[in-house]
Jmol script that loads the backbone (N, CA, C; Angstrom):
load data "model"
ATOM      1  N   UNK A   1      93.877  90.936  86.408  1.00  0.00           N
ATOM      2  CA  UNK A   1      92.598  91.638  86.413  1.00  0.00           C
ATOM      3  C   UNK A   1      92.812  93.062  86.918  1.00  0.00           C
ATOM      4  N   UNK A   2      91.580  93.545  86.525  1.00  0.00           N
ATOM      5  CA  UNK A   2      92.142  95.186  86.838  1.00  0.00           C
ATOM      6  C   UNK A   2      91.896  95.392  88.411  1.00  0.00           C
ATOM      7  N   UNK A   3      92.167  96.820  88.594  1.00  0.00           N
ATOM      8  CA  UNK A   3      91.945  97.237  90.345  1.00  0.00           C
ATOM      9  C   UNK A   3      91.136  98.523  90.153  1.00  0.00           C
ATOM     10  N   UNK A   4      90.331  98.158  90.630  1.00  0.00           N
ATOM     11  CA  UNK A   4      89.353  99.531  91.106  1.00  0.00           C
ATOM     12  C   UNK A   4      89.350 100.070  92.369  1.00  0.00           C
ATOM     13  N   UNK A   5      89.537 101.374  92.123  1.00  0.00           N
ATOM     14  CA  UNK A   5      89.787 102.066  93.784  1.00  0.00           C
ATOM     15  C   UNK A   5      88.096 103.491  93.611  1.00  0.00           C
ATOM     16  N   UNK A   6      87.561 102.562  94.589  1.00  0.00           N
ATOM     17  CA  UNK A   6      86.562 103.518  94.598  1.00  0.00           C
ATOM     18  C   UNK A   6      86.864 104.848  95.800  1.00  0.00           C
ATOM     19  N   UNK A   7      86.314 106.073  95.552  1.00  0.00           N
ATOM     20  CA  UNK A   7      86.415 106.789  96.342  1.00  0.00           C
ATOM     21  C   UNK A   7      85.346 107.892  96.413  1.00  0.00           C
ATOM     22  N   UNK A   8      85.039 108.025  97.974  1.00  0.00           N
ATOM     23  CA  UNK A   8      83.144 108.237  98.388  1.00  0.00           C
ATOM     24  C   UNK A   8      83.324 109.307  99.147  1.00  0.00           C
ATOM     25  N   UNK A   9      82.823 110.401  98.615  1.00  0.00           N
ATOM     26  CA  UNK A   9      82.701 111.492  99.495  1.00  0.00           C
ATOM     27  C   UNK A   9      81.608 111.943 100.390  1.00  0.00           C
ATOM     28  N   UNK A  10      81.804 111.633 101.997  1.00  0.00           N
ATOM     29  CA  UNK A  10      80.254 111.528 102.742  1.00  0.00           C
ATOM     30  C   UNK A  10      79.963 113.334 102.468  1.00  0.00           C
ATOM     31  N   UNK A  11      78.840 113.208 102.595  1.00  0.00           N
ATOM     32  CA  UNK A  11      77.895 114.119 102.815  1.00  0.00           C
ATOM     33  C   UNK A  11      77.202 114.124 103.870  1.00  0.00           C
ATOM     34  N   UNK A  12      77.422 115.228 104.712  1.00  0.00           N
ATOM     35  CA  UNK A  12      76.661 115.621 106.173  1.00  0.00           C
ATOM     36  C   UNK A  12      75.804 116.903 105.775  1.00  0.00           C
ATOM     37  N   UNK A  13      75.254 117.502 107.042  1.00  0.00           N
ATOM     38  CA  UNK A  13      74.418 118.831 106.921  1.00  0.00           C
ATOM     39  C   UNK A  13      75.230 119.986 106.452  1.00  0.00           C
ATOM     40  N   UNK A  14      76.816 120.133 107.158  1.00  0.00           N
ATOM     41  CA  UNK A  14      77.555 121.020 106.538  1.00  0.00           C
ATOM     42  C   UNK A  14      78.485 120.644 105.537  1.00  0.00           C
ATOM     43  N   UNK A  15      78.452 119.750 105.049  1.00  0.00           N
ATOM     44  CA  UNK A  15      79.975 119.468 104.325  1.00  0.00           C
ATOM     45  C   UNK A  15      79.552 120.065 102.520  1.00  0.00           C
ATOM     46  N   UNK A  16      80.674 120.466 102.074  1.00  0.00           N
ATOM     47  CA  UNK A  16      80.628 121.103 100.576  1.00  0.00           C
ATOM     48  C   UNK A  16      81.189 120.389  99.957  1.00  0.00           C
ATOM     49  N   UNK A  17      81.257 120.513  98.637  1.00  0.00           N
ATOM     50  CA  UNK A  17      81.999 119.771  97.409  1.00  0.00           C
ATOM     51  C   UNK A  17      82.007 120.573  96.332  1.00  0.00           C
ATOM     52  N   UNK A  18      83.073 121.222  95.948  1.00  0.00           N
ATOM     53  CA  UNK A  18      82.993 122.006  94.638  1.00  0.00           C
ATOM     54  C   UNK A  18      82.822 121.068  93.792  1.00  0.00           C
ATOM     55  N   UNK A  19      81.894 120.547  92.815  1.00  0.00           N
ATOM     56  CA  UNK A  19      82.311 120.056  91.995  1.00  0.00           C
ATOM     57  C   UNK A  19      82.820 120.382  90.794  1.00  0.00           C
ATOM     58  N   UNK A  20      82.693 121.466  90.473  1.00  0.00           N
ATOM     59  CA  UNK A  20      83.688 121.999  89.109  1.00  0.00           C
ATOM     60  C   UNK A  20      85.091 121.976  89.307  1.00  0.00           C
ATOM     61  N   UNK A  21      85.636 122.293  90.527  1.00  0.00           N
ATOM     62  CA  UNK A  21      86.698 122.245  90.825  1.00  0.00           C
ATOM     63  C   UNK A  21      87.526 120.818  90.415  1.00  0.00           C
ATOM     64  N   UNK A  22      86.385 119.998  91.439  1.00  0.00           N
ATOM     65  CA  UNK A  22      86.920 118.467  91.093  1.00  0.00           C
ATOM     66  C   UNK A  22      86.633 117.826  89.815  1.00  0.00           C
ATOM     67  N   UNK A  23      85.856 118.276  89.109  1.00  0.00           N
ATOM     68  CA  UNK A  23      86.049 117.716  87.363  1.00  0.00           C
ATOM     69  C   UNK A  23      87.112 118.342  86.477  1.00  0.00           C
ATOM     70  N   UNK A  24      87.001 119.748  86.749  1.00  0.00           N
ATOM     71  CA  UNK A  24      88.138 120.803  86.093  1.00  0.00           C
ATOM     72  C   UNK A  24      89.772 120.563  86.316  1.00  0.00           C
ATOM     73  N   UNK A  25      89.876 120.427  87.887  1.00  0.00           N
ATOM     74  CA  UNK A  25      91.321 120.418  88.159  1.00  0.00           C
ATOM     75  C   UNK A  25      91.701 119.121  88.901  1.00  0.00           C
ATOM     76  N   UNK A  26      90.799 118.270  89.788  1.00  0.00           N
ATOM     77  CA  UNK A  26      90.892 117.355  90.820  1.00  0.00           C
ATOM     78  C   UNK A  26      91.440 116.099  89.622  1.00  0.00           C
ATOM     79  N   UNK A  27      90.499 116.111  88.669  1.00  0.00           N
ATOM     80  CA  UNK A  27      90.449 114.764  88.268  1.00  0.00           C
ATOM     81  C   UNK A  27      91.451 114.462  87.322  1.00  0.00           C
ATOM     82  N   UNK A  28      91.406 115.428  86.334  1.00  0.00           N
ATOM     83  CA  UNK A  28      92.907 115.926  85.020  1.00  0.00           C
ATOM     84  C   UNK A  28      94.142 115.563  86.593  1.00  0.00           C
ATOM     85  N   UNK A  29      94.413 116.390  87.585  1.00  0.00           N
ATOM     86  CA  UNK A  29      95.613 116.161  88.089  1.00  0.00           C
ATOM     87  C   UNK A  29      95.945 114.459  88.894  1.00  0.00           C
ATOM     88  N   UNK A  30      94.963 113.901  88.928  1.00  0.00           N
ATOM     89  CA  UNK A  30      94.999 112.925  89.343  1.00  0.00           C
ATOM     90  C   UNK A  30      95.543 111.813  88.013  1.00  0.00           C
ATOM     91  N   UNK A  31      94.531 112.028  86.968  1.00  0.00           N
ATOM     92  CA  UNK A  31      94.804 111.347  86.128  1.00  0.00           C
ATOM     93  C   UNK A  31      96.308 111.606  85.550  1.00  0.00           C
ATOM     94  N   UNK A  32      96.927 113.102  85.154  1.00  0.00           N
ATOM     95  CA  UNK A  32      98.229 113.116  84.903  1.00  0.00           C
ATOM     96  C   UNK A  32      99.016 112.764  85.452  1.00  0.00           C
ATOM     97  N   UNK A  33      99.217 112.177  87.090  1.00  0.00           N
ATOM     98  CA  UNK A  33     100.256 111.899  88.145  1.00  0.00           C
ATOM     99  C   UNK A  33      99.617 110.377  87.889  1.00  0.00           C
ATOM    100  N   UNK A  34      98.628 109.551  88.090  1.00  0.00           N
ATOM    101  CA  UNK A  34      98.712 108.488  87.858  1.00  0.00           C
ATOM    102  C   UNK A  34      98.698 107.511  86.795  1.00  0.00           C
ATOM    103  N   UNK A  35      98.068 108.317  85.548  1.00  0.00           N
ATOM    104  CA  UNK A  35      98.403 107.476  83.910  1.00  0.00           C
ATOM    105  C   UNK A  35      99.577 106.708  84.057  1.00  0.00           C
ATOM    106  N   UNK A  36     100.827 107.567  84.311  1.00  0.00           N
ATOM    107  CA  UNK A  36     102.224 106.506  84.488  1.00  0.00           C
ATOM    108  C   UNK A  36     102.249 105.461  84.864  1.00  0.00           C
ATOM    109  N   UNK A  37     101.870 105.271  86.127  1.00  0.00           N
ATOM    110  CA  UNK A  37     101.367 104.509  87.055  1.00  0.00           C
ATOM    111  C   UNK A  37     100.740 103.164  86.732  1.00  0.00           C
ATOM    112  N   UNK A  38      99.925 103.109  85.699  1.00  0.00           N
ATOM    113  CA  UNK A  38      99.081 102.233  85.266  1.00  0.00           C
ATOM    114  C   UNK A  38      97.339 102.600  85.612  1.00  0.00           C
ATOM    115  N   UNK A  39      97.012 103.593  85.773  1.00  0.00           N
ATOM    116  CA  UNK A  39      95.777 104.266  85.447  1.00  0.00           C
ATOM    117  C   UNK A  39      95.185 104.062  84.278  1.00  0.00           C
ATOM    118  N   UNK A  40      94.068 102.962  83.408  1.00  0.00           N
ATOM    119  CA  UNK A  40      93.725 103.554  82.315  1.00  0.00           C
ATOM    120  C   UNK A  40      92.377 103.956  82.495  1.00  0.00           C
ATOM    121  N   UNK A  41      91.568 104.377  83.237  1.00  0.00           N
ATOM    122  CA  UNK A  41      90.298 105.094  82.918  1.00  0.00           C
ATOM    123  C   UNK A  41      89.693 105.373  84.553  1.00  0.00           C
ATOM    124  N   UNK A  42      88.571 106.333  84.326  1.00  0.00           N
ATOM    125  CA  UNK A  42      88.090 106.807  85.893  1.00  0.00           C
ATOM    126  C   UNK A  42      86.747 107.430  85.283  1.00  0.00           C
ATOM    127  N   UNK A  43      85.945 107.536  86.008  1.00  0.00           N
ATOM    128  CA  UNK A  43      84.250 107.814  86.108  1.00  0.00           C
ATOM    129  C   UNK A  43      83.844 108.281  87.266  1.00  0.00           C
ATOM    130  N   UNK A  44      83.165 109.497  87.124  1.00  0.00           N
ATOM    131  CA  UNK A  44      82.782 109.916  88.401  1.00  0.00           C
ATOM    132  C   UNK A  44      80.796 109.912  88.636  1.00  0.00           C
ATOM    133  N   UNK A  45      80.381 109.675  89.384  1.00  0.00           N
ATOM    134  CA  UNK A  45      78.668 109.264  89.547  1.00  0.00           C
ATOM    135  C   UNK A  45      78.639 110.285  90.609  1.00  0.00           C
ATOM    136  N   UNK A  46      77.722 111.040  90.232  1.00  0.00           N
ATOM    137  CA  UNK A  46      76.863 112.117  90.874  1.00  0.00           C
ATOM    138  C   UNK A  46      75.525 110.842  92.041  1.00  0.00           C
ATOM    139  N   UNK A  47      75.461 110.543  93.229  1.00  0.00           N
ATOM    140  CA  UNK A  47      74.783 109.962  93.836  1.00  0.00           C
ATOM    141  C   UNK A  47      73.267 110.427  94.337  1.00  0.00           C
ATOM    142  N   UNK A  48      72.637 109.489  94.468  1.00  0.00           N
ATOM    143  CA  UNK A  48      71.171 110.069  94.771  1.00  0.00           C
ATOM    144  C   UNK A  48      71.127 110.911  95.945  1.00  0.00           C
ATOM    145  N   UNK A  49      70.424 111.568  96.165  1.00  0.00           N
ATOM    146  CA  UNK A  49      70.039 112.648  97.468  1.00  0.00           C
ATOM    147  C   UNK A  49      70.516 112.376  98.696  1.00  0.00           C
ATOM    148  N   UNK A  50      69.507 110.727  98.731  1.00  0.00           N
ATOM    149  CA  UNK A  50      69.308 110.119 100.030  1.00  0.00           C
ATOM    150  C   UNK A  50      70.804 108.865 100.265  1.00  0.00           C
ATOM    151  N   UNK A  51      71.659 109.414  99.570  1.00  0.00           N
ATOM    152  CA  UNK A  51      73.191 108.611 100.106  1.00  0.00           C
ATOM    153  C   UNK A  51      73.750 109.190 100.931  1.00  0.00           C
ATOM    154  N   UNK A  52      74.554 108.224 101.613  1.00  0.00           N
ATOM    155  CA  UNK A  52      75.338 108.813 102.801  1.00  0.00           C
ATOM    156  C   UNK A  52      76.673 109.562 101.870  1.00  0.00           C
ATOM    157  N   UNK A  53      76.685 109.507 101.222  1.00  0.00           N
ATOM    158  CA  UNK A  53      78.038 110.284 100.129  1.00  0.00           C
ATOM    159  C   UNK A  53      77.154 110.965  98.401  1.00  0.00           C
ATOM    160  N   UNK A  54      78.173 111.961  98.549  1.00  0.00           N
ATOM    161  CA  UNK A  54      77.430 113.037  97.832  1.00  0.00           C
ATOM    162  C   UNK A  54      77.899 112.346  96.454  1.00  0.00           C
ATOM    163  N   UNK A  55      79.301 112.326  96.084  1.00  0.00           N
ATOM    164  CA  UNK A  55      79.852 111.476  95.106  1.00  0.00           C
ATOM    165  C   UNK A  55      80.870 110.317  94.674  1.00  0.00           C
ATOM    166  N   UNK A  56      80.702 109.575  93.905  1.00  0.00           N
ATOM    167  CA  UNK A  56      82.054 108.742  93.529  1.00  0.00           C
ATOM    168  C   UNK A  56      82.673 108.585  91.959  1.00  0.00           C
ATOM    169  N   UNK A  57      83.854 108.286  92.919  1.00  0.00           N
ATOM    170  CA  UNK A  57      84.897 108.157  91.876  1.00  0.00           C
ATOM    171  C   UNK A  57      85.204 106.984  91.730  1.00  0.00           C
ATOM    172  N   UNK A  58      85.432 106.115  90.503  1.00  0.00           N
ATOM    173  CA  UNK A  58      86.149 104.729  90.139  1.00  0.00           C
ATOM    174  C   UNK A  58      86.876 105.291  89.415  1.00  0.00           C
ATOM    175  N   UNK A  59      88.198 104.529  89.731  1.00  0.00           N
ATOM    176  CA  UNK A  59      89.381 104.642  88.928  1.00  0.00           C
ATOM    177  C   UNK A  59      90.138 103.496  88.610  1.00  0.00           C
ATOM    178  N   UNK A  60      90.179 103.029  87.824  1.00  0.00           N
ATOM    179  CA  UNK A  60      90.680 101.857  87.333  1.00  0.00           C
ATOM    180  C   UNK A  60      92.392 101.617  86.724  1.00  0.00           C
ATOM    181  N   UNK A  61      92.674 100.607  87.317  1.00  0.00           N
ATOM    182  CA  UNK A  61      94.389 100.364  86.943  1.00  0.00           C
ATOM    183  C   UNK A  61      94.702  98.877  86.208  1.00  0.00           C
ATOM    184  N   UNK A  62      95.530  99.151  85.940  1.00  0.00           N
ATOM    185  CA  UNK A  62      95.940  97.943  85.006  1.00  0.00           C
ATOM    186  C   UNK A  62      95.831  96.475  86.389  1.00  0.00           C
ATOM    187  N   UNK A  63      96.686  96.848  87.518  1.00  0.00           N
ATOM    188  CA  UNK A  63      96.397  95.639  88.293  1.00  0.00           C
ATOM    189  C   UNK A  63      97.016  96.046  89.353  1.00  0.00           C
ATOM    190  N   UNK A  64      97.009  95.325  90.497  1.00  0.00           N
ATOM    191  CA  UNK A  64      97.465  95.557  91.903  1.00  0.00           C
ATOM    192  C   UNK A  64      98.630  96.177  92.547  1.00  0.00           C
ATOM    193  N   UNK A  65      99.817  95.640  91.226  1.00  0.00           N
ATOM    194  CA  UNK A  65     100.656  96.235  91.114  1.00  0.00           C
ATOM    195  C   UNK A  65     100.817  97.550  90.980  1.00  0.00           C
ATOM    196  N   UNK A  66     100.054  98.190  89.691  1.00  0.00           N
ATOM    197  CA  UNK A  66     100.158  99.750  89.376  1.00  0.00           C
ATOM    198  C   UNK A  66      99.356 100.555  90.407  1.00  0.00           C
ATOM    199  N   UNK A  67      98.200  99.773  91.204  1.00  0.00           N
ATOM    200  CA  UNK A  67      97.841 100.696  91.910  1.00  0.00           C
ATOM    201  C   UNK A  67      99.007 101.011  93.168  1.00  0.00           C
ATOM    202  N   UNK A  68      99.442  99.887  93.560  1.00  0.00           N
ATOM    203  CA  UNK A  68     100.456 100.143  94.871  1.00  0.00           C
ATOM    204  C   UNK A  68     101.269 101.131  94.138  1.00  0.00           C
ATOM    205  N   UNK A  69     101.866 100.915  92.873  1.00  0.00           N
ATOM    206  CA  UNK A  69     102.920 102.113  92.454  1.00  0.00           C
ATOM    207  C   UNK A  69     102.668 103.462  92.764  1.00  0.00           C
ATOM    208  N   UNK A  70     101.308 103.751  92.113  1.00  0.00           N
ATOM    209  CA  UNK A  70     100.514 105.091  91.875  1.00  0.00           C
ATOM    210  C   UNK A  70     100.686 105.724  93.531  1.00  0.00           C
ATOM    211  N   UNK A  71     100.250 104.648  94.537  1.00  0.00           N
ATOM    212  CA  UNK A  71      99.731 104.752  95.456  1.00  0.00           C
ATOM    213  C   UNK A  71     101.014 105.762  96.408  1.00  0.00           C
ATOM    214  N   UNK A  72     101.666 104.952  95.680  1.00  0.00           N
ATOM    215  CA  UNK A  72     103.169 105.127  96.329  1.00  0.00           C
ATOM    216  C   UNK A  72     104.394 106.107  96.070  1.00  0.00           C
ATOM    217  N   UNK A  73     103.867 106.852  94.909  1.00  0.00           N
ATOM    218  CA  UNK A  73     104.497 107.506  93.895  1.00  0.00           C
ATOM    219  C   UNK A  73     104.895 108.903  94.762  1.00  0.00           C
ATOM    220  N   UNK A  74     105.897 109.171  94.246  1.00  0.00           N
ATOM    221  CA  UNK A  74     106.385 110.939  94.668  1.00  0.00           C
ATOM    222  C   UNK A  74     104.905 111.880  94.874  1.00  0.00           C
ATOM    223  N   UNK A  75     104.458 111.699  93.705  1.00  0.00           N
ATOM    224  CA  UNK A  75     103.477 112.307  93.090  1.00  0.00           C
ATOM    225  C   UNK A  75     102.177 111.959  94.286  1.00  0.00           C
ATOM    226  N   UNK A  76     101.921 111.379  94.783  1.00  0.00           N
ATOM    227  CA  UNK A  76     100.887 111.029  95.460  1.00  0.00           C
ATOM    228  C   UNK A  76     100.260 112.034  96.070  1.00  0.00           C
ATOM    229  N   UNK A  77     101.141 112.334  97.316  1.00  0.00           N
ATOM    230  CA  UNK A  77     101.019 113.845  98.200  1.00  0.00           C
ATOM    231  C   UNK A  77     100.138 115.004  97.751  1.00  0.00           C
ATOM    232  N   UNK A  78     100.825 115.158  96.144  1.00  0.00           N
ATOM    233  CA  UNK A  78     100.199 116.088  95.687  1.00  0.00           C
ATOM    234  C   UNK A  78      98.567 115.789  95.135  1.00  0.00           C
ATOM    235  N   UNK A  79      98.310 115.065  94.931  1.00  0.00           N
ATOM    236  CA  UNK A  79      96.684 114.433  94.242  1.00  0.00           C
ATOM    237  C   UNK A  79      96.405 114.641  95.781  1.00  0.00           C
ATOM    238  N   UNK A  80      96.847 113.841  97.115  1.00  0.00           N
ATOM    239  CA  UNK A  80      96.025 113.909  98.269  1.00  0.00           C
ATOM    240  C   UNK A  80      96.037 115.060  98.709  1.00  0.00           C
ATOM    241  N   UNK A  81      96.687 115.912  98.689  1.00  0.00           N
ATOM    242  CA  UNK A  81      96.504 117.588  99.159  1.00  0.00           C
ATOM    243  C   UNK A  81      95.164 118.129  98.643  1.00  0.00           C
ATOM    244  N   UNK A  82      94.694 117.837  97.359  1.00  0.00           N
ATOM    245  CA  UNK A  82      94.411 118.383  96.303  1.00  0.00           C
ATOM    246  C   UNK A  82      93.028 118.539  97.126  1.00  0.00           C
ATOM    247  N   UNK A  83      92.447 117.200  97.977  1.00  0.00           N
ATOM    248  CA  UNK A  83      90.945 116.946  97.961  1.00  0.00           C
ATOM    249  C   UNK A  83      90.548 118.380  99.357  1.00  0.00           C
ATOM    250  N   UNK A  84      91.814 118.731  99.900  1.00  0.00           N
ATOM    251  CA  UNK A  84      90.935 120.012 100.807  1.00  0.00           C
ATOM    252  C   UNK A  84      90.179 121.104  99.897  1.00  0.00           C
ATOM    253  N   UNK A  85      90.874 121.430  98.496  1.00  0.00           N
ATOM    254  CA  UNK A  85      90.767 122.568  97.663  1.00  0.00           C
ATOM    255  C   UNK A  85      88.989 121.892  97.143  1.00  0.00           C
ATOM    256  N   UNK A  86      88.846 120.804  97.593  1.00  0.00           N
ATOM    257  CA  UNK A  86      86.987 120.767  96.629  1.00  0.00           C
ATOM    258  C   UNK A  86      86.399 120.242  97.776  1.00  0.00           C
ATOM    259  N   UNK A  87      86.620 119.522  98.866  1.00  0.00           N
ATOM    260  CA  UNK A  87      85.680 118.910  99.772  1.00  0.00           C
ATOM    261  C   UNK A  87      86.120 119.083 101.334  1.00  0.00           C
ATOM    262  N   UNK A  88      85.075 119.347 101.981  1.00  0.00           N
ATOM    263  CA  UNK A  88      85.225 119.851 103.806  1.00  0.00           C
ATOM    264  C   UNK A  88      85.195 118.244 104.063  1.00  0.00           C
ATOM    265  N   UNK A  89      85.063 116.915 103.622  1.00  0.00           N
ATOM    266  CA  UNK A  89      85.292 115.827 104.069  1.00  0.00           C
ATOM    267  C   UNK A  89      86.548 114.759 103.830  1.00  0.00           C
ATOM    268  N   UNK A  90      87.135 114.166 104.188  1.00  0.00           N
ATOM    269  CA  UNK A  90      87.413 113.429 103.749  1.00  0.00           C
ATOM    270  C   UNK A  90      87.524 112.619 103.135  1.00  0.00           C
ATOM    271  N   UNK A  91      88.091 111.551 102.169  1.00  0.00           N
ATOM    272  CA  UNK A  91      87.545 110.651 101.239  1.00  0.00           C
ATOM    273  C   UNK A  91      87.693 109.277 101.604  1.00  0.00           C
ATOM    274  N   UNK A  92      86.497 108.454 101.456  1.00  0.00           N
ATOM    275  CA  UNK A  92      86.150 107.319 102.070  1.00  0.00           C
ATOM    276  C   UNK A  92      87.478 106.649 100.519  1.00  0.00           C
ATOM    277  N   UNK A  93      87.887 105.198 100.961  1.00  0.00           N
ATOM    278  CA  UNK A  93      88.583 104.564  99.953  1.00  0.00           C
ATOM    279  C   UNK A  93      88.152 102.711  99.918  1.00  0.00           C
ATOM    280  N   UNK A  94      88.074 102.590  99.002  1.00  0.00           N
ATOM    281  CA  UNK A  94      87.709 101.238  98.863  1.00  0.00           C
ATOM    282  C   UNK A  94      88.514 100.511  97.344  1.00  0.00           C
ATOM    283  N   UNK A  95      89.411  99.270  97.834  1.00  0.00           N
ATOM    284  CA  UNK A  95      89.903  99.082  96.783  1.00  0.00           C
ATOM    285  C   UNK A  95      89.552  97.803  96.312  1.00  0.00           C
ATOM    286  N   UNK A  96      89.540  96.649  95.612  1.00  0.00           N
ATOM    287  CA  UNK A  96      89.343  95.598  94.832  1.00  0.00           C
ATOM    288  C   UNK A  96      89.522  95.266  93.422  1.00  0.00           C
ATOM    289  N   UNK A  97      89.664  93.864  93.481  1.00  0.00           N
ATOM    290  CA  UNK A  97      89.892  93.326  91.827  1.00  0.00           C
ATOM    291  C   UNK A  97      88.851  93.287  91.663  1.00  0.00           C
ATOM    292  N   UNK A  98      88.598  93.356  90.455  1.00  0.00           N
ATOM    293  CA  UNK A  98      87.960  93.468  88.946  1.00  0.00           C
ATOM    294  C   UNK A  98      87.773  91.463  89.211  1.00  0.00           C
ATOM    295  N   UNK A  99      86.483  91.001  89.437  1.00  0.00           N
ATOM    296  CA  UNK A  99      85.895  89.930  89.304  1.00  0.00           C
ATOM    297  C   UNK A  99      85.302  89.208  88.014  1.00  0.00           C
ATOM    298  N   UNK A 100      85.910  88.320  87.196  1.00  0.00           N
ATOM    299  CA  UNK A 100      85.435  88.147  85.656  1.00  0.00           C
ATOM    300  C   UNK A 100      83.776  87.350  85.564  1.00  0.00           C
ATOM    301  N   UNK A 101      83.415  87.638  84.563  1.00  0.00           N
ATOM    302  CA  UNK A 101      82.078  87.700  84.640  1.00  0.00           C
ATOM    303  C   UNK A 101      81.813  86.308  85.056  1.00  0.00           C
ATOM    304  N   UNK A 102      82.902  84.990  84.172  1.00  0.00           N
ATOM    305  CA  UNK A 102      82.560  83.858  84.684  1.00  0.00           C
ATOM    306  C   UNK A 102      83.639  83.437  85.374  1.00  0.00           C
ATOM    307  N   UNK A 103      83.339  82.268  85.919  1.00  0.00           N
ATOM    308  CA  UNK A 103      84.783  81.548  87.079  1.00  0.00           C
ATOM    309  C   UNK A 103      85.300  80.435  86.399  1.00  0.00           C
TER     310      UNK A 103
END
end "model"
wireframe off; spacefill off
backbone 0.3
color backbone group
């Protein structure tokens, strides 16, 4: 089953978020360092007002395996550097399998 790694950017009174930045350059560089990896798709949701996080990201991997790879990759460093250049916060992370509709 697949792995979804959600990732939540809080929003306080001061905190920013370029978001052009992070659709333009954040997300293309993420996706080019982790496709290898076993990355096949990612979605980003603009959140309502009244959330404790301004936005999220799902990114989806083939399975538990490719995410530890991705996770783990040379390449990593560089995607995690990346998030000072669009957000004054940190990024919340949440990971899990992909649950099938029936059991």
């Amino acid at each position: 089953m697949s792995v979804l790694v959600t990732v939540l950017y809080p929003k306080t009174e001061k905190s920013t978020f370029d978001f052009d930045y992070y659709m333009k350059k954040h997300m293309p560089l993420a996706e080019e360092k982790w496709t290898p990896y076993g990355l096949t798709n990612w979605v980003v949701t603009k959140l309502d007002e009244n959330a404790p996080y301004s936005y999220q990201a799902i990114l989806f991997f083939k399975d538990q395996e490719s995410w530890a790879k991705a996770y783990q990759a040379p390449e990593t460093p560089v995607v995690l550097a990346d998030v000072a250049n669009y957000s004054s916060e940190p990024a919340v992370l949440l990971i899990g399998n992909e649950v099938p509709k029936t059991a």
